[in-house]
N, C-alpha and C positions, 0 to 999 in steps of 0.2 A: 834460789836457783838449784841449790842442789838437792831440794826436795821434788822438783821439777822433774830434774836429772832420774831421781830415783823411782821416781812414777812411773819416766818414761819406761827403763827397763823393765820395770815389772811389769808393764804392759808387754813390753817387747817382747816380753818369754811367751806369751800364750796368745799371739798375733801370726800370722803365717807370712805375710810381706809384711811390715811395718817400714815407714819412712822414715830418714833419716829428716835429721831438723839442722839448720844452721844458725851461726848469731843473730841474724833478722828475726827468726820464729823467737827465738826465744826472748830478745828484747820486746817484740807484740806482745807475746804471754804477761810474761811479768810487767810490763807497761798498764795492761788490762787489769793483772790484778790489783794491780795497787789502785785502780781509779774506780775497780767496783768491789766496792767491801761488804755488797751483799748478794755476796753470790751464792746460786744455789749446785745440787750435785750435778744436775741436766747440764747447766752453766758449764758446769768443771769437766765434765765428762765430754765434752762437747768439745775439748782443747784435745783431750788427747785422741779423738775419734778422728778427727782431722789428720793425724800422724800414722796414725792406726792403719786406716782405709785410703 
């Protein structure tokens, strides 16, 4: 979670609206992670675009 956490921010520095996330997203996120252990960058990157945009 708190690598999660720290993603987010560092995306959030060079994003111009970024969304905020609540306990539901981030229970999904890490729910998912844990049930796909072969994920790729597209995959990951694709979590935080969703916050992002």
């Amino acid at each position: 979670m708190l690598a999660f956490d720290l993603s987010y921010r560092l995306c959030w520095a060079y994003e111009p609206k970024p969304r905020d996330y609540d306990f539901g997203y981030l229970y999904n996120v890490c729910h998912y992670l844990k049930k796909n252990r072969d994920l790729t960058v597209d995959s990951l990157s694709m979590l935080f675009r969703s916050l992002m945009h």
